[in-house]
mmCIF file as gemmi writes it, N, C-alpha and C atoms, coordinates in Angstrom:
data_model
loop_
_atom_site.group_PDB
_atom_site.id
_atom_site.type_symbol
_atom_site.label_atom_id
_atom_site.label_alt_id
_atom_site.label_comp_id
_atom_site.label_asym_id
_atom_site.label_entity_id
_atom_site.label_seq_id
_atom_site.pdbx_PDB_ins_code
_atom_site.Cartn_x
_atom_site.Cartn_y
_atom_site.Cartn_z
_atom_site.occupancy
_atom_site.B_iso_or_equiv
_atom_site.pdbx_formal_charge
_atom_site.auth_seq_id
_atom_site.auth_asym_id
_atom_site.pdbx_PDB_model_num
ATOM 1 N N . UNK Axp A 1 ? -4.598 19.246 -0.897 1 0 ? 1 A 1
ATOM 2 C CA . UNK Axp A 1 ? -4.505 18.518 0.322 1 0 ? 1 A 1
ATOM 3 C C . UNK Axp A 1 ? -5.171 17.174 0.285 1 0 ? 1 A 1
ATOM 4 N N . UNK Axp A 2 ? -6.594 17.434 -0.025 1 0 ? 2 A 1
ATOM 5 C CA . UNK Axp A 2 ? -7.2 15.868 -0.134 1 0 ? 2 A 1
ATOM 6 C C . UNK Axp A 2 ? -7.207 14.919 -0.945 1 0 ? 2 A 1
ATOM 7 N N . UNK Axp A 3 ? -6.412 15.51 -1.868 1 0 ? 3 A 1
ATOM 8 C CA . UNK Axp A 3 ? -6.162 14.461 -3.359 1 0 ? 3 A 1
ATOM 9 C C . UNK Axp A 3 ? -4.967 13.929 -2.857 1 0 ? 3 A 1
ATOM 10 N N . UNK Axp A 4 ? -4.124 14.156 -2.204 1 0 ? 4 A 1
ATOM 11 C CA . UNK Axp A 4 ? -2.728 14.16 -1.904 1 0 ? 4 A 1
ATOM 12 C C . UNK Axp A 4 ? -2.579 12.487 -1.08 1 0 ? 4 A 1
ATOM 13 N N . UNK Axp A 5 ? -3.968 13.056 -0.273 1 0 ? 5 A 1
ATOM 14 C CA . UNK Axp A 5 ? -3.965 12.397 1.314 1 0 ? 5 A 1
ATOM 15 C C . UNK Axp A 5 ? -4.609 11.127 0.35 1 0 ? 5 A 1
ATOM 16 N N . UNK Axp A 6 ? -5.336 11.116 -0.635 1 0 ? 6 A 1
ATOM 17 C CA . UNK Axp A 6 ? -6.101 9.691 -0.841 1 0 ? 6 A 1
ATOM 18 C C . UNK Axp A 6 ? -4.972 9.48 -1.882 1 0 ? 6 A 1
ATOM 19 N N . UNK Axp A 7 ? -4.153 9.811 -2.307 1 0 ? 7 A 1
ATOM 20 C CA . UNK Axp A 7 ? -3.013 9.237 -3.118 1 0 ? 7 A 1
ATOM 21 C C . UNK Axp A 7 ? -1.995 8.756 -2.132 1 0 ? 7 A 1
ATOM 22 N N . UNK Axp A 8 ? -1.566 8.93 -0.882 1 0 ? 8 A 1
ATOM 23 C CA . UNK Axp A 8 ? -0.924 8.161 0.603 1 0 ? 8 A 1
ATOM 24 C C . UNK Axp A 8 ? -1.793 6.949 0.609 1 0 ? 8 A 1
ATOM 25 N N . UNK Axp A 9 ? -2.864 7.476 0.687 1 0 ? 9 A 1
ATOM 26 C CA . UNK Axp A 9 ? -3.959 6.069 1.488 1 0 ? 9 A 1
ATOM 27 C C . UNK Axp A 9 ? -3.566 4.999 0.345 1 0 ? 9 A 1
ATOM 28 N N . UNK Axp A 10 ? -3.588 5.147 -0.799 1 0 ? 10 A 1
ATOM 29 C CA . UNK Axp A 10 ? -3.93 3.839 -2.07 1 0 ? 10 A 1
ATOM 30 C C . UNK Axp A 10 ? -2.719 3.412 -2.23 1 0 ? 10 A 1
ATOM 31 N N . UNK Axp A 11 ? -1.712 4.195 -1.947 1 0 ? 11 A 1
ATOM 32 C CA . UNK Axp A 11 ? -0.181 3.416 -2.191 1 0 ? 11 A 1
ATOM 33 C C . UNK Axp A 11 ? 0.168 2.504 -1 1 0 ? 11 A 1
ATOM 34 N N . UNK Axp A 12 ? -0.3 3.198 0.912 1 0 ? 12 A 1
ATOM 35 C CA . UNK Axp A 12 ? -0.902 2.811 1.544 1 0 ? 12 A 1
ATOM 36 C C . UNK Axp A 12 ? -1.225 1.401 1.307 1 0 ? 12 A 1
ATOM 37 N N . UNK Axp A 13 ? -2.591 1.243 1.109 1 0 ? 13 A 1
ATOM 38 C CA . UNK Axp A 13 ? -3.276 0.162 1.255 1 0 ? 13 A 1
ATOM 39 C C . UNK Axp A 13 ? -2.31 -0.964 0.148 1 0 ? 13 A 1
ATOM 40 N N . UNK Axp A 14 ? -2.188 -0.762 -1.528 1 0 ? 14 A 1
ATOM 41 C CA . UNK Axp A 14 ? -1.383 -1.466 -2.15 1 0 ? 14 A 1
ATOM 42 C C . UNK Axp A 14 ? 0.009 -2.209 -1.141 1 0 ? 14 A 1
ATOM 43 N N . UNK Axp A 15 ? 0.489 -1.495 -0.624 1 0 ? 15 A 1
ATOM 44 C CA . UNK Axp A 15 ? 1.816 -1.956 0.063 1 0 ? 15 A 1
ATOM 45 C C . UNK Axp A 15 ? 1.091 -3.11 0.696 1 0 ? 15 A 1
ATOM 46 N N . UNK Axp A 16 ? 0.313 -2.984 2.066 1 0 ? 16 A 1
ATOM 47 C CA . UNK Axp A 16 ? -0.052 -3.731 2.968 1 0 ? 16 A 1
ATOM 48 C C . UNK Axp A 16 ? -1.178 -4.855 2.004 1 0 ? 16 A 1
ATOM 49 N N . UNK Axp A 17 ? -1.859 -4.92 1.045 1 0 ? 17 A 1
ATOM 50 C CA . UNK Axp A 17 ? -2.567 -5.731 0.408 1 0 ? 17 A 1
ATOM 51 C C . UNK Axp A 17 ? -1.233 -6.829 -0.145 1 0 ? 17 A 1
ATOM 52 N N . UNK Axp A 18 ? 0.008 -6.119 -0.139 1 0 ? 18 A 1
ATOM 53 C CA . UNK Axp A 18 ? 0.73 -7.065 -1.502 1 0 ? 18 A 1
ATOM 54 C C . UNK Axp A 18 ? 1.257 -8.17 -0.078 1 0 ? 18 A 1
ATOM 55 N N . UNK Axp A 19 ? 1.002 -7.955 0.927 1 0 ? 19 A 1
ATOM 56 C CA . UNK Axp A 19 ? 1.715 -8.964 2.107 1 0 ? 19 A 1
ATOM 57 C C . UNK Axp A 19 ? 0.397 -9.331 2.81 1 0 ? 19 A 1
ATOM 58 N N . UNK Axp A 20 ? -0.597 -9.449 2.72 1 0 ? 20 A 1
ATOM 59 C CA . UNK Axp A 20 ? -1.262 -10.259 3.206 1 0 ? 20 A 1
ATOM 60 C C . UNK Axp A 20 ? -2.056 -11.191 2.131 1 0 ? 20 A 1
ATOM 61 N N . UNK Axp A 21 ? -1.606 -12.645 2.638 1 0 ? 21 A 1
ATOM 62 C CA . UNK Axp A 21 ? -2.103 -13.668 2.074 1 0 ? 21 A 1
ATOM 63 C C . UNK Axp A 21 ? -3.726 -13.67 1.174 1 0 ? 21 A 1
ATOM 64 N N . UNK Axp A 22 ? -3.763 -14.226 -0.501 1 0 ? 22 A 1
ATOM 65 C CA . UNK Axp A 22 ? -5.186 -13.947 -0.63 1 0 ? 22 A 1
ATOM 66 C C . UNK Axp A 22 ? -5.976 -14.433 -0.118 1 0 ? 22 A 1
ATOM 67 N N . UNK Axp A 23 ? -5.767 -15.836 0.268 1 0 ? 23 A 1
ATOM 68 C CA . UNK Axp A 23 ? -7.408 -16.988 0.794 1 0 ? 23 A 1
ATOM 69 C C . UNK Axp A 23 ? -7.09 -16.796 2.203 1 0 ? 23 A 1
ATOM 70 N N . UNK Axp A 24 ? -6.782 -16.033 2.912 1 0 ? 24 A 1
ATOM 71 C CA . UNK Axp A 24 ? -6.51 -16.039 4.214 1 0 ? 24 A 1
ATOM 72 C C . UNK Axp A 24 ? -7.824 -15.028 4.835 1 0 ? 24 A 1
ATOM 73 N N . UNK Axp A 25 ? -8.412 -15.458 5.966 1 0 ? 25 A 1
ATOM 74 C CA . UNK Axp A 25 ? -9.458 -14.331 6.638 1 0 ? 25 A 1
ATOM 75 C C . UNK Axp A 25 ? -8.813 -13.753 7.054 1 0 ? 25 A 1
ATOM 76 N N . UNK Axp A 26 ? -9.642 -11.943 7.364 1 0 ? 26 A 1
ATOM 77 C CA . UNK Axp A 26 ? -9.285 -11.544 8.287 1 0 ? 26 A 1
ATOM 78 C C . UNK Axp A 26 ? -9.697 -10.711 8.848 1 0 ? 26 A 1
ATOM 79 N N . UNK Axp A 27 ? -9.081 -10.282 10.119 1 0 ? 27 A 1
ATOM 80 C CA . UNK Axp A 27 ? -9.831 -9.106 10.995 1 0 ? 27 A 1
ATOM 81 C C . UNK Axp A 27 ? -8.895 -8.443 10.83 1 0 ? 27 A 1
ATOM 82 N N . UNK Axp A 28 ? -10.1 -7.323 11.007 1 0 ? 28 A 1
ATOM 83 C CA . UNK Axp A 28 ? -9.08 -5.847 10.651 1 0 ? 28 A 1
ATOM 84 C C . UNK Axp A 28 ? -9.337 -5.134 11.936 1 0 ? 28 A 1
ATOM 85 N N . UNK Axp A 29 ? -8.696 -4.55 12.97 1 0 ? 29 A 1
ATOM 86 C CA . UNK Axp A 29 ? -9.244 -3.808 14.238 1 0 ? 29 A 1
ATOM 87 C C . UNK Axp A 29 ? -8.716 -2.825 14.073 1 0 ? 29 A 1
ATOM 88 N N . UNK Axp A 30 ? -9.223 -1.541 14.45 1 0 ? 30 A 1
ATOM 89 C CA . UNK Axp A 30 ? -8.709 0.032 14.467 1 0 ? 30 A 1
ATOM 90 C C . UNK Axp A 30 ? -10.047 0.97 15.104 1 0 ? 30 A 1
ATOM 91 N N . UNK Axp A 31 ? -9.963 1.916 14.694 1 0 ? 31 A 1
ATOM 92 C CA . UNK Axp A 31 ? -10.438 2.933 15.911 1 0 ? 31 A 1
ATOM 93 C C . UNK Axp A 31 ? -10.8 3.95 14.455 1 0 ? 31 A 1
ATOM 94 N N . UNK Axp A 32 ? -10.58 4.037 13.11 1 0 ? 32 A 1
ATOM 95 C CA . UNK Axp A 32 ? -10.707 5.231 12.988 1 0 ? 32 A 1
ATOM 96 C C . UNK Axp A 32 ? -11.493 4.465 11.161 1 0 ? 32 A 1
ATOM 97 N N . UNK Axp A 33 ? -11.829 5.465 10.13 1 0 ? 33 A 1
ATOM 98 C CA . UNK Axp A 33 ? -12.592 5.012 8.963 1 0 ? 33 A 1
ATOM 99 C C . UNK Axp A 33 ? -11.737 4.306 8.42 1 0 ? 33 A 1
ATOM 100 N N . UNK Axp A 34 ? -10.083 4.285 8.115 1 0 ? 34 A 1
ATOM 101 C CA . UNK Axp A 34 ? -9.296 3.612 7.472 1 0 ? 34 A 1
ATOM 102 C C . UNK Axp A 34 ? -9.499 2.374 7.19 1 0 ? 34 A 1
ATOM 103 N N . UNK Axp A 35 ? -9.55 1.636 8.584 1 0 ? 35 A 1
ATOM 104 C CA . UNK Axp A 35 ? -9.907 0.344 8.25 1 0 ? 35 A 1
ATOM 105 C C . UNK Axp A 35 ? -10.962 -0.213 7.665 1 0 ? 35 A 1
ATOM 106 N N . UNK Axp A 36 ? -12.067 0.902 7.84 1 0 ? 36 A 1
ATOM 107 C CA . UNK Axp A 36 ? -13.283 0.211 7.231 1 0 ? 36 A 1
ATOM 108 C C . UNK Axp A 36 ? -12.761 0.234 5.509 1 0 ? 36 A 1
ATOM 109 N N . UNK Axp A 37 ? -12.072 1.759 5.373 1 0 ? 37 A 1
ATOM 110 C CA . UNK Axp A 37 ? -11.862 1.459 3.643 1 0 ? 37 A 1
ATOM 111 C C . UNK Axp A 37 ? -11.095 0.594 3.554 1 0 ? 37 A 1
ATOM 112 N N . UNK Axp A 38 ? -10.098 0.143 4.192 1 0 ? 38 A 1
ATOM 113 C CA . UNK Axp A 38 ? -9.203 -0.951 3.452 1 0 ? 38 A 1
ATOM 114 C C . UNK Axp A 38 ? -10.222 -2.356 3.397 1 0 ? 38 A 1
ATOM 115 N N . UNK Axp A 39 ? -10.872 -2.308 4.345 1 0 ? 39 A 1
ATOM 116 C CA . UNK Axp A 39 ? -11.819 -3.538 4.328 1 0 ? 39 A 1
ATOM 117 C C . UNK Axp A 39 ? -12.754 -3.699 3.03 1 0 ? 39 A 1
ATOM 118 N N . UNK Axp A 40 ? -13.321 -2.828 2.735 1 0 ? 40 A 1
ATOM 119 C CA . UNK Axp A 40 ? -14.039 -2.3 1.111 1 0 ? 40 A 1
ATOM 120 C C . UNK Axp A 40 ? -13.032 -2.478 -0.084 1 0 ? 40 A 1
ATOM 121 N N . UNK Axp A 41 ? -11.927 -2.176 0.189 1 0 ? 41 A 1
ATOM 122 C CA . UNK Axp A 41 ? -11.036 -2.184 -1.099 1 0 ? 41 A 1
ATOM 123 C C . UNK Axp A 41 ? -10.267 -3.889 -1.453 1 0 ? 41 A 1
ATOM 124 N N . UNK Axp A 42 ? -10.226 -4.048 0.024 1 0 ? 42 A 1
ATOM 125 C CA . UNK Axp A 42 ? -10.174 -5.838 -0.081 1 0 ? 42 A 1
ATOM 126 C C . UNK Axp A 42 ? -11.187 -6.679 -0.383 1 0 ? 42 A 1
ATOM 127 N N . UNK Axp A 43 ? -12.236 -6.189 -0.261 1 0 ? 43 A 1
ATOM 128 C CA . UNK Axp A 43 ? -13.122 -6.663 -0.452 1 0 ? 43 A 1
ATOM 129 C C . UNK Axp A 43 ? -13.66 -6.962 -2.12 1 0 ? 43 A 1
ATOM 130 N N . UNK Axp A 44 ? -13.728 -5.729 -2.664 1 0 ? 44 A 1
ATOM 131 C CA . UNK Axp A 44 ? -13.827 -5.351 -4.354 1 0 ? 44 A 1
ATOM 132 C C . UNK Axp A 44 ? -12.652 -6.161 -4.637 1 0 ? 44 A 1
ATOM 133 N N . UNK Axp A 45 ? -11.612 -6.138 -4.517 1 0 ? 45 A 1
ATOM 134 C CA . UNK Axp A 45 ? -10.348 -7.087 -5.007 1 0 ? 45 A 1
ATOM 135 C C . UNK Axp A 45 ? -10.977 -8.662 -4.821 1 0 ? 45 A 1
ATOM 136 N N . UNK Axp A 46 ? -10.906 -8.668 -4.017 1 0 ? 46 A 1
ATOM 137 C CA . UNK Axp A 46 ? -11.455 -10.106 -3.658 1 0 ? 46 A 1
ATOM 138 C C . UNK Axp A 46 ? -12.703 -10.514 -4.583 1 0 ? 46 A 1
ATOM 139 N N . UNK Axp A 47 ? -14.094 -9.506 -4.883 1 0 ? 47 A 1
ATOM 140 C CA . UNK Axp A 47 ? -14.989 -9.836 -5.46 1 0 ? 47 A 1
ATOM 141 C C . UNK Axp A 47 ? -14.759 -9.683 -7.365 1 0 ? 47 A 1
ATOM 142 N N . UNK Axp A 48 ? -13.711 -9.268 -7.494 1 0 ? 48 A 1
ATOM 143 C CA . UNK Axp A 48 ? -13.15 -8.665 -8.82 1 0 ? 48 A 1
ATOM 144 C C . UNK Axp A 48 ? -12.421 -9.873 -8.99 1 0 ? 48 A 1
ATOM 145 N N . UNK Axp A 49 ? -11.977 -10.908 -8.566 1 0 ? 49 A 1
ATOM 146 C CA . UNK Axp A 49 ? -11.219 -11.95 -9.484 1 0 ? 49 A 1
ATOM 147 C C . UNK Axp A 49 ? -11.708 -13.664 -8.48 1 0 ? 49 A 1
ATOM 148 N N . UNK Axp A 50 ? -13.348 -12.866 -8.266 1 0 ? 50 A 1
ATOM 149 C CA . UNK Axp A 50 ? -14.35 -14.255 -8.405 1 0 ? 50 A 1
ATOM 150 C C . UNK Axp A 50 ? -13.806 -15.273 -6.445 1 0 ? 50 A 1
ATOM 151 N N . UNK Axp A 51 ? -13.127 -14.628 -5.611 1 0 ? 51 A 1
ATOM 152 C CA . UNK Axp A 51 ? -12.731 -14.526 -4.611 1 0 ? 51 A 1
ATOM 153 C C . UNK Axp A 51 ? -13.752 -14.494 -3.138 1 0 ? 51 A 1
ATOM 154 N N . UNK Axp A 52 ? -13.611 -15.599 -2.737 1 0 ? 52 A 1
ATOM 155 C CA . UNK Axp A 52 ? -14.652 -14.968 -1.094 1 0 ? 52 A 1
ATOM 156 C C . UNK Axp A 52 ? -13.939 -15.598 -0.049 1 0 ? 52 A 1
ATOM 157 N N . UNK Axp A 53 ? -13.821 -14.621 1.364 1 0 ? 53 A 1
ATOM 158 C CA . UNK Axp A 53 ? -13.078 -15.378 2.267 1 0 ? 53 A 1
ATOM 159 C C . UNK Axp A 53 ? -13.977 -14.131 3.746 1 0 ? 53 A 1
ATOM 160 N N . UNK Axp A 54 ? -13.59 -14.449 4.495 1 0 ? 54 A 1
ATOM 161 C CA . UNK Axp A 54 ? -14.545 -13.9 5.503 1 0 ? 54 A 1
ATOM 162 C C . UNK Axp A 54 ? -13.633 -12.136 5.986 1 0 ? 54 A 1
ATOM 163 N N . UNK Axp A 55 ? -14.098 -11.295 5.991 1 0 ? 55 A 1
ATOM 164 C CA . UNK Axp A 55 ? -13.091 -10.113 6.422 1 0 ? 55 A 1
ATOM 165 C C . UNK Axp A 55 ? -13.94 -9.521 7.629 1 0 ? 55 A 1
ATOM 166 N N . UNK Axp A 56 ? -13.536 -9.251 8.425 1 0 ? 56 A 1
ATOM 167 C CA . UNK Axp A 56 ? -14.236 -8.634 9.849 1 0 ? 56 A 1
ATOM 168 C C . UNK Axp A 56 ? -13.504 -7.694 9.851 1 0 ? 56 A 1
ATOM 169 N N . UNK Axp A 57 ? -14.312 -6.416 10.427 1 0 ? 57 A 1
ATOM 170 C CA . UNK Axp A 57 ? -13.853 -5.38 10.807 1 0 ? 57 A 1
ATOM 171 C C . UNK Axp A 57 ? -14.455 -5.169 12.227 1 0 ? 57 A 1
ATOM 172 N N . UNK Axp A 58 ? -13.059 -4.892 13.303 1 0 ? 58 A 1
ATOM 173 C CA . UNK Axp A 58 ? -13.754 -4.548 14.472 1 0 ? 58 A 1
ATOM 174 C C . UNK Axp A 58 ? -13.272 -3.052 15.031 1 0 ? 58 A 1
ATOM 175 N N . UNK Axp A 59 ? -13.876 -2.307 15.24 1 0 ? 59 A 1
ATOM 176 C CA . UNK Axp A 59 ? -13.976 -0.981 15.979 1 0 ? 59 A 1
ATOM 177 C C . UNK Axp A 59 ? -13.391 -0.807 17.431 1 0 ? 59 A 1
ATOM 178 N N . UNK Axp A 60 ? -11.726 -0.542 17.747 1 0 ? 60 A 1
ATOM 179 C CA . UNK Axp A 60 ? -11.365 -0.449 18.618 1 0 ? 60 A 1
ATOM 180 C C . UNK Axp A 60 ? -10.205 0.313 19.097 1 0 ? 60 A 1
ATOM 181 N N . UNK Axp A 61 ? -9.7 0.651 19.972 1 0 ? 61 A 1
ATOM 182 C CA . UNK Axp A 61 ? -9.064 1.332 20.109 1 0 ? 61 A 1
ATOM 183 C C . UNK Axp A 61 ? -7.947 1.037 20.899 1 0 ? 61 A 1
ATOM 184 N N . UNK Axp A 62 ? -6.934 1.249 21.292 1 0 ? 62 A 1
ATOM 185 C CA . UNK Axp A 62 ? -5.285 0.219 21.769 1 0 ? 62 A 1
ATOM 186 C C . UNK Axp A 62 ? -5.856 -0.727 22.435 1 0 ? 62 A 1
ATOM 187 N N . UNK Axp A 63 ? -5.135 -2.137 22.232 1 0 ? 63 A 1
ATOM 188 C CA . UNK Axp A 63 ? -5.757 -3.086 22.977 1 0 ? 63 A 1
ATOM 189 C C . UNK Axp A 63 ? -4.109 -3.618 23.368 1 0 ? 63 A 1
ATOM 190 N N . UNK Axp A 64 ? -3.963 -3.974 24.516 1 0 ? 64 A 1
ATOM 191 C CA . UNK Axp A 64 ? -3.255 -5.153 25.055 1 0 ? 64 A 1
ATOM 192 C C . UNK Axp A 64 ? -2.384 -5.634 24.188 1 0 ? 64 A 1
ATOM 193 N N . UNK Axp A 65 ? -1.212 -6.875 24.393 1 0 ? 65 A 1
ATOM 194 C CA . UNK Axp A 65 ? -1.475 -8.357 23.831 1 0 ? 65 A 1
ATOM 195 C C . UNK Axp A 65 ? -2.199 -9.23 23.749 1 0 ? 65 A 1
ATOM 196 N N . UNK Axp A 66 ? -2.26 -9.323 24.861 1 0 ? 66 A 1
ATOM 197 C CA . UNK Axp A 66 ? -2.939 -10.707 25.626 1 0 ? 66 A 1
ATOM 198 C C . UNK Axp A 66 ? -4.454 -10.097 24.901 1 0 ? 66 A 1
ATOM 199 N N . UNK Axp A 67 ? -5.294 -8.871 24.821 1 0 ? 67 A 1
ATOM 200 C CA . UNK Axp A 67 ? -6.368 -8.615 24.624 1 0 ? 67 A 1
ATOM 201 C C . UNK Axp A 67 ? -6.151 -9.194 23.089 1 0 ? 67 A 1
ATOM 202 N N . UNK Axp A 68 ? -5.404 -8.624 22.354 1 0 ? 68 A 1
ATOM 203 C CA . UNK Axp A 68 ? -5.378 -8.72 20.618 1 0 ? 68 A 1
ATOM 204 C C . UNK Axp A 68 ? -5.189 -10.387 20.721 1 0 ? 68 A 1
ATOM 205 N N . UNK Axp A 69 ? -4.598 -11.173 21.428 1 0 ? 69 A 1
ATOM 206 C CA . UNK Axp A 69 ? -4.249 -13.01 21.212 1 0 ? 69 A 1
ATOM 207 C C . UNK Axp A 69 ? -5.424 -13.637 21.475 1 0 ? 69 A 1
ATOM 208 N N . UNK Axp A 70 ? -6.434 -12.766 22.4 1 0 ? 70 A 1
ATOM 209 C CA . UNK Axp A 70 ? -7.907 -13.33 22.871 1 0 ? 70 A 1
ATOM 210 C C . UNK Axp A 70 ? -8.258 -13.087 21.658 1 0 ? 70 A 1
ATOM 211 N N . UNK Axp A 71 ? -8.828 -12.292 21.022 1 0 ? 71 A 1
ATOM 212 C CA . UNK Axp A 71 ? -9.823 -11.755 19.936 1 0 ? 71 A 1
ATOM 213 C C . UNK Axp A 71 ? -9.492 -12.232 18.962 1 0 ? 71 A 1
ATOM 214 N N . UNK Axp A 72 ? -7.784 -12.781 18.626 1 0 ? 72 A 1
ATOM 215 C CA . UNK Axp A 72 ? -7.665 -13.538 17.463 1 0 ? 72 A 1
ATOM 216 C C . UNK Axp A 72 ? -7.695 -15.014 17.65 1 0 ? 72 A 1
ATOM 217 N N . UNK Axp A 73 ? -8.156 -15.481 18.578 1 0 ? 73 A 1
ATOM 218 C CA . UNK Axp A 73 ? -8.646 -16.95 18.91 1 0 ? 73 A 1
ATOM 219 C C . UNK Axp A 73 ? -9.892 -16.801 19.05 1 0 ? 73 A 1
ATOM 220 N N . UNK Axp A 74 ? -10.689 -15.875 18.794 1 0 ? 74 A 1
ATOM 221 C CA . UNK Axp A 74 ? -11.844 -16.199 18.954 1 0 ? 74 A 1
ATOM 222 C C . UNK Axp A 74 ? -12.178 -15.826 17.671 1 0 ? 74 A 1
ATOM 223 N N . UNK Axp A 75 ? -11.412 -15.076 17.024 1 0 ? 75 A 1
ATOM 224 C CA . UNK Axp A 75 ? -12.162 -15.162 15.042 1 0 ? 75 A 1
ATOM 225 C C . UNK Axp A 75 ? -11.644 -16.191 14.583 1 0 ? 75 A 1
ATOM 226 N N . UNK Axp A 76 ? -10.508 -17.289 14.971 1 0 ? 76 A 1
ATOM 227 C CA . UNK Axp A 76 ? -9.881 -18.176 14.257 1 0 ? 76 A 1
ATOM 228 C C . UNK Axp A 76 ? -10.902 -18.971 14.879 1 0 ? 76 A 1
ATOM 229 N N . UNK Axp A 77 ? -12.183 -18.824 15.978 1 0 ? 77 A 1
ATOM 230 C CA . UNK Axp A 77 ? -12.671 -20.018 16.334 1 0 ? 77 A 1
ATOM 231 C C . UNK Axp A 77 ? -11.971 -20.992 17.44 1 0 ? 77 A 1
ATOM 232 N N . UNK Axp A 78 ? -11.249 -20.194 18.132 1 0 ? 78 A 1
ATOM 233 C CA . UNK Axp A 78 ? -10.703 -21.295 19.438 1 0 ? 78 A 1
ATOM 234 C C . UNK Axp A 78 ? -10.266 -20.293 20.28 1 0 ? 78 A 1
ATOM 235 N N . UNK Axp A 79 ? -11.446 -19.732 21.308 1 0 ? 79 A 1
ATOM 236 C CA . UNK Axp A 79 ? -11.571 -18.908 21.957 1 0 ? 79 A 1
ATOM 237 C C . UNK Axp A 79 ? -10.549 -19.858 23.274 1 0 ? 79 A 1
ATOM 238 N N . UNK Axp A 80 ? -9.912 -18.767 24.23 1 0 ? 80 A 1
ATOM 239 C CA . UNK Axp A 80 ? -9.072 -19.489 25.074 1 0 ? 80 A 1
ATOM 240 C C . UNK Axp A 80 ? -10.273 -19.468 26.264 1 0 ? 80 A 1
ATOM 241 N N . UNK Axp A 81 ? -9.595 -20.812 26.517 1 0 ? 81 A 1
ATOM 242 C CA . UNK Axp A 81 ? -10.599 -21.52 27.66 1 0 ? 81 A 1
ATOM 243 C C . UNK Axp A 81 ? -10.566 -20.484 29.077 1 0 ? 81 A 1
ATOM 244 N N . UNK Axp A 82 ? -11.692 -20.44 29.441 1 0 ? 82 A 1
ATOM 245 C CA . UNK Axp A 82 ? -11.907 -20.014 30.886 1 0 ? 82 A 1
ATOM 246 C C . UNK Axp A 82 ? -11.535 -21.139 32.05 1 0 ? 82 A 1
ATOM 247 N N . UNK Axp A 83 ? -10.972 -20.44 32.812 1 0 ? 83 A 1
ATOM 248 C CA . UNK Axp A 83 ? -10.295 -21.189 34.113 1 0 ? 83 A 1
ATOM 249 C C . UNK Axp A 83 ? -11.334 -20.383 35.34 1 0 ? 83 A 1
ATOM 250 N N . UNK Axp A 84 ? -11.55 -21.704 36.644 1 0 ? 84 A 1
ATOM 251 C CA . UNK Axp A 84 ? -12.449 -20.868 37.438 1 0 ? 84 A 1
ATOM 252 C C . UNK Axp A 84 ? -10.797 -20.545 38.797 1 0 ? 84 A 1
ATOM 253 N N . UNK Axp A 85 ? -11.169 -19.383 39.146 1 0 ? 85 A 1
ATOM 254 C CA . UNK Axp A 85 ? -10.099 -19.172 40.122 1 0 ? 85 A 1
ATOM 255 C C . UNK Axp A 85 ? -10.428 -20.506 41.252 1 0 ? 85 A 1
ATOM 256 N N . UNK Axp A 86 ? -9.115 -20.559 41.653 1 0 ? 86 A 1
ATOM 257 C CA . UNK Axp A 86 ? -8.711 -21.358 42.913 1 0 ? 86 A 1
ATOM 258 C C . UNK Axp A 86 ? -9.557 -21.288 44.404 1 0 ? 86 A 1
């Protein structure tokens, strides 16, 4: 069973590593350990061919749009402006 399940996870993670950009940051958001390992395994890749770029992992659980478009303007650094009501 558990050899099985970490042979899913690594073919898993390979798939989704081969489509995201190398020098690109990123946040990783989820709710459960997965992400933290893919974050570790990107990470060793990254430190294995002399590589550094910023990777965040945030701890969460279903978010919105509008919630996920906030949080990714604010790791890209251009948090959306506050408006005061009318």
């Amino acid at each position: 069973g558990e050899g099985h399940r970490d042979e899913h996870m690594r073919t898993f993670f390979a798939q989704i590593s081969a489509t995201v950009p190398i020098d690109d940051d990123l946040l990783l958001v989820g709710d459960g350990e997965v992400v933290e390992h893919f974050a570790h395994q990107i990470q060793a890749h990254d430190h294995g061919r002399g590589a550094a770029r910023r990777i965040e992992v945030e701890k969460s659980g279903p978010m919105t749009e509008p919630q996920l478009l906030a949080r990714i303007r604010a790791f890209a650094g251009s948090p959306a402006r506050r408006t005061l009501p009318s």
